[in-house]
C-alpha positions in Angstrom: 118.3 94.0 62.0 118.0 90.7 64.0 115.2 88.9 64.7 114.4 88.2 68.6 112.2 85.3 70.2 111.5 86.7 73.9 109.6 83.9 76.2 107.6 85.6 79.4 107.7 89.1 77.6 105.3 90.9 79.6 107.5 89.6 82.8 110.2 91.6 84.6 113.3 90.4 83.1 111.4 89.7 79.5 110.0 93.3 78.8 112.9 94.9 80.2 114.7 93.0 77.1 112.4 93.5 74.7 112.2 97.7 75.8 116.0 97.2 74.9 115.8 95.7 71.7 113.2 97.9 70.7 115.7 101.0 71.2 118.1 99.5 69.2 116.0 99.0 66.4 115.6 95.2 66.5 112.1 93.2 65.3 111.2 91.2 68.3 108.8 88.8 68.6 107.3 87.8 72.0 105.2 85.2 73.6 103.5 85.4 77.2 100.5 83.7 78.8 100.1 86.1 81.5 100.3 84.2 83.7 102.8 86.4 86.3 103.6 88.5 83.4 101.7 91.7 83.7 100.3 93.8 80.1 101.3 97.1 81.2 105.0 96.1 81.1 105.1 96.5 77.2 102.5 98.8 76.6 104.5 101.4 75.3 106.3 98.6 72.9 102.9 97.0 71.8 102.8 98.4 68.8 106.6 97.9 67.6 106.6 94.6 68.5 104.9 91.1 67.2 103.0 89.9 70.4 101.5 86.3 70.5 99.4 85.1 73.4 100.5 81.6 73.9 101.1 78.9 77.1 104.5 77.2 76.9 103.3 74.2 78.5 101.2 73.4 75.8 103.1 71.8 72.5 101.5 73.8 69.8 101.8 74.5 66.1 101.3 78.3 67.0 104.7 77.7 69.1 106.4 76.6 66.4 105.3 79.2 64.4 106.4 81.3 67.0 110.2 80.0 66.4 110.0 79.9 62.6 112.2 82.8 61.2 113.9 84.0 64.6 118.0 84.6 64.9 117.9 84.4 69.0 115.6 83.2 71.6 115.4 84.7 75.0 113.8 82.4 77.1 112.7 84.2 79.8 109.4 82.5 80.8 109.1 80.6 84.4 106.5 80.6 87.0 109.2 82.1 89.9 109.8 81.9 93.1 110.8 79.7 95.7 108.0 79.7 98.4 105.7 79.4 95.6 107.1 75.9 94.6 107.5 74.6 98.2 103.1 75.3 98.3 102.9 74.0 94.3 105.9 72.0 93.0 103.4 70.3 90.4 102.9 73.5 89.1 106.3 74.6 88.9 107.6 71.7 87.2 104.7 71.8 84.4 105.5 75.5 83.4 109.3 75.5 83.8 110.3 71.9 82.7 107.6 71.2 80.4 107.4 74.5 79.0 111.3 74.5 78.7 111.1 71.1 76.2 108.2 72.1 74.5 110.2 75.3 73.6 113.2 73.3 72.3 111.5 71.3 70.2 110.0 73.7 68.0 113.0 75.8 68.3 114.9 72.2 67.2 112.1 72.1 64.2 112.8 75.6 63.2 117.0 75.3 63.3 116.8 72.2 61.2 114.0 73.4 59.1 115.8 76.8 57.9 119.1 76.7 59.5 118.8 80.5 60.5 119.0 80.1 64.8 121.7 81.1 66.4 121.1 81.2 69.8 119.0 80.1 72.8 119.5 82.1 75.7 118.3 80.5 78.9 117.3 82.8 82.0 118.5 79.6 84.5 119.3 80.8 88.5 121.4 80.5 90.8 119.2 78.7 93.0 120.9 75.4 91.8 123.8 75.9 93.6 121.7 75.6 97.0 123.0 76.3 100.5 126.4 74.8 100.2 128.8 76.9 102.6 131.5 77.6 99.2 131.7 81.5 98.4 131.5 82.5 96.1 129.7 80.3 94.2 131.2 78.9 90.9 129.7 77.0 88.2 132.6 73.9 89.0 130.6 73.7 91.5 128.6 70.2 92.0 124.6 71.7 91.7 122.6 71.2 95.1 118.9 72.5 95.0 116.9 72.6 98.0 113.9 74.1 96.7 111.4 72.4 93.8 111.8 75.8 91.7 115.5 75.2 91.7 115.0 71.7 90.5 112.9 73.1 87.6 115.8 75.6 86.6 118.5 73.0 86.6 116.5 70.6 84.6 115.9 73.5 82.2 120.0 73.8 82.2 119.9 70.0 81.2 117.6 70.2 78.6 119.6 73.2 77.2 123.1 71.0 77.4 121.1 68.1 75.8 120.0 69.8 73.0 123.1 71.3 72.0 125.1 68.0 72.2 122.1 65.9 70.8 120.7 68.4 68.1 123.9 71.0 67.8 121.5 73.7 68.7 123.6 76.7 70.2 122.1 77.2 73.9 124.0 79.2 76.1 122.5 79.2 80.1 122.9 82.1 82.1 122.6 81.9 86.0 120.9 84.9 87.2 121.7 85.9 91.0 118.8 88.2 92.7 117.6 90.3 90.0 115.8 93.5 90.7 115.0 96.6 89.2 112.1 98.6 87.6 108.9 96.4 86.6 109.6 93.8 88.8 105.9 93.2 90.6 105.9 93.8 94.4 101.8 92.6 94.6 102.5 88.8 94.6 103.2 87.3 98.1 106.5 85.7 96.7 107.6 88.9 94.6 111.1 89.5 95.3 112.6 91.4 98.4 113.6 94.2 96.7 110.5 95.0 95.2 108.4 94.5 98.7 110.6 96.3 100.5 110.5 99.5 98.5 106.8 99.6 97.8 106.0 98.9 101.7 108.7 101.9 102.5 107.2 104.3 99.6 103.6 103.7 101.8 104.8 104.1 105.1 104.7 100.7 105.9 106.8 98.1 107.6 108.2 95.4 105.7 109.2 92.4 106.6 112.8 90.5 107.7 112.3 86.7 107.1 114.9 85.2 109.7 117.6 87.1 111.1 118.4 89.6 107.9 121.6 88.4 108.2 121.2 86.5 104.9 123.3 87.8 102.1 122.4 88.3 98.2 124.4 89.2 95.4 121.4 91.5 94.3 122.0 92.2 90.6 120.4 94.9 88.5 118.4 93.7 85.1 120.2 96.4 83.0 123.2 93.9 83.8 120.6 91.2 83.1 119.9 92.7 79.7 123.4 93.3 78.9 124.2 89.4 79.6 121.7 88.5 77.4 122.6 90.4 74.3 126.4 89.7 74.9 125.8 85.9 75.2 123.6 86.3 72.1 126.7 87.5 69.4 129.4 85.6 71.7 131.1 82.9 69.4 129.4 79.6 69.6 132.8 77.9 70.1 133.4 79.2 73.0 129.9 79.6 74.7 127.5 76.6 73.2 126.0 74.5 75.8 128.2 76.6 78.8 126.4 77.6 82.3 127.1 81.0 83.0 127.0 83.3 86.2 125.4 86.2 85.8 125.3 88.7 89.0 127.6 91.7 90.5 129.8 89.8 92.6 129.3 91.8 95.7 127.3 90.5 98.2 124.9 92.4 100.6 122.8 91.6 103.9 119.2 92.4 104.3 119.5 94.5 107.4 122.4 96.7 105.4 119.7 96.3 102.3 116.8 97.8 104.9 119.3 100.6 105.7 120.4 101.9 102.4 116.5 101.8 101.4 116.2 103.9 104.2 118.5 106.5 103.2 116.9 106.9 99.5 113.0 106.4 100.6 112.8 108.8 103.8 111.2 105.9 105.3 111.6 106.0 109.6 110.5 102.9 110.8 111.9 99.6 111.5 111.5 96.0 109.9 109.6 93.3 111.6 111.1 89.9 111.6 108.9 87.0 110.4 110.2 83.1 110.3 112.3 82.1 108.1 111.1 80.9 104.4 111.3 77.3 103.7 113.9 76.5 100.4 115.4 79.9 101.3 119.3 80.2 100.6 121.5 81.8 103.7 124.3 83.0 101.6 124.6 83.9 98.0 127.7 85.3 96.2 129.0 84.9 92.2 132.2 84.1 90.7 131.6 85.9 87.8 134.9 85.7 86.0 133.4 82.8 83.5 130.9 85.1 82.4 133.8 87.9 82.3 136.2 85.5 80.2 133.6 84.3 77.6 130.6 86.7 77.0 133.3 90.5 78.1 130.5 90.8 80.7 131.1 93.6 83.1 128.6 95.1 86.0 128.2 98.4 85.3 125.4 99.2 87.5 126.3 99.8 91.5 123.7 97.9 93.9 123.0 101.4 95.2 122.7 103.1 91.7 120.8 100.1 91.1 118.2 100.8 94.1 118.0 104.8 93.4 116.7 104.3 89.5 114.2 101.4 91.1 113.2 103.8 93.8 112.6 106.5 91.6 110.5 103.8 89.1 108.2 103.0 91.4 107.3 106.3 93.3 106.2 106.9 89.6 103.8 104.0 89.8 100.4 105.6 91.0 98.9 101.9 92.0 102.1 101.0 93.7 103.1 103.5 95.7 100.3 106.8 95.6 101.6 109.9 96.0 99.5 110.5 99.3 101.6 107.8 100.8 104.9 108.7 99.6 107.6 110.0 102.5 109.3 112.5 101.6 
């Protein structure tokens, strides 16, 4: 039985990790300000797990406590989204690169103090790739971020490589491309598409297009999130410390397609409005994920459409979400 550090644990990606470590019988530890992360998400886990309220972008002897007896790290906190750093980039940058370093360090103070880490795992995103034209996207690829939120995940990358070359702690960064599934929060105005568009169908209500919805994602379900995670975790150092990773389904899909399928599997009868398009946004997104299929054995296993019916059916389940008065049939 291992012992798991998971950053941002009441988050989407983070709880969704820790509900899987918890399954397989593994003590995990986890640290969350609340920040975006929401208390419900590990509810049910509360009890098996050791929960500590801290902020990451303060440098604190309860953080390194925190790190002190842990096998893996799973640092999944971040203050997300795009838009949201175009409004605050000074807020982005404290919680993502600060709260990235001050992580390190007492991870660093830990692995040299016992000698029992074995591996950071680094939710970075594919956002650093930008809007260069290249499809797919592969991680030869010279980094281009257009967004301050992308900035903050590539510096986080940095830090990561630094730290293994400088300190010979074993990071391994994992490039996630449009994650979705269950718990990911819909309320926030920059929650991800996915997530607005199902709640807004699930009500009866329109959502919205930003441009033409011609953009493509390479949306990619957090069970194949999780499963990168846990793989990069075991894989041997030699051949994963201090590598940047792609982690995605390498199938790309449009938003107007996206609005249709929804369509199909909500009952929903309407039609999108179209809004402006999104400062920072990216037009095209697609993953080379043969890196991440060489090093780590990572495989999709989860369809974008299998993917969308288990969200679908998560959230028609959530009474403050999408109320069963509202609910097409």
């Amino acid at each position: 039985m291992a012992v798991y550090l998971i950053t941002g644990i009441a988050g989407f990606i983070g709880s969704s990790l820790a509900h899987a470590l918890v399954a397989r019988g593994e003590q995990v530890r986890g640290i969350d300000n609340f920040s975006t992360g929401k208390r419900e998400n590990i509810a049910e886990i509360k009890g098996r797990i050791d929960f500590r309220e801290l902020d990451l972008k303060t440098a604190s002897p309860e953080l390194t406590a925190a790190c002190s007896g842990v096998e893996y790290i799973l640092h999944q906190a971040a203050l997300p989204s795009v838009p949201r750093s175009v409004v605050d980039p000074a807020s982005s940058n404290e919680s993502n690169i600060d709260g990235t370093l001050h992580l390190l360090v007492a991870a660093k103070a830990a692995y040299e103090r016992e000698g029992r880490l074995k591996r950071i795992v680094y939710a970075a995103s594919s956002a650093a790739y930008g809007d260069t034209p290249t499809l797919p996207k592969h991680e030869g690829m010279i980094p281009n971020p257009i967004s301050p939120y992308a900035v903050t995940k590539l510096t986080g990358e940095y830090y990561m490589q630094c730290f293994y070359k400088a300190y010979g702690l074993p990071t391994v960064s994992l490039r996630y491309f449009n994650v979705f599934g269950p718990r990911q929060d819909p309320t926030s105005q920059y929650s991800g598409v996915l997530a607005k568009f199902i709640t807004a169908m699930l009500r009866g209500e329109q959502p919205t297009i930003y441009g033409d919805g011609e953009q493509s994602r390479d949306f990619t379900s957090v069970e194949d999130v999780v499963s990168a995670n846990l793989l990069a975790c075991t894989a041997a150092a030699e051949k994963v410390a201090g590598r940047v990773m792609n982690i995605a389904c390498g199938r790309r899909v449009n938003l107007k397609e996206t609005f249709q399928v929804l369509k199909k599997i909500t009952g929903y009868s309407g039609e999108p409005v179209y809004g402006p398009e999104r400062a920072g946004d990216i037009k095209h997104s697609l993953a080379d994920i043969s890196l991440a299929q060489k090093l780590l054995g990572y495989q999709p296993r989860v369809s974008f459409e299998d993917g969308l019916l288990r969200t679908v059916d998560w959230y028609r389940e959530q009474k403050d979400i999408a109320s069963p008065e509202k609910i097409l049939a």
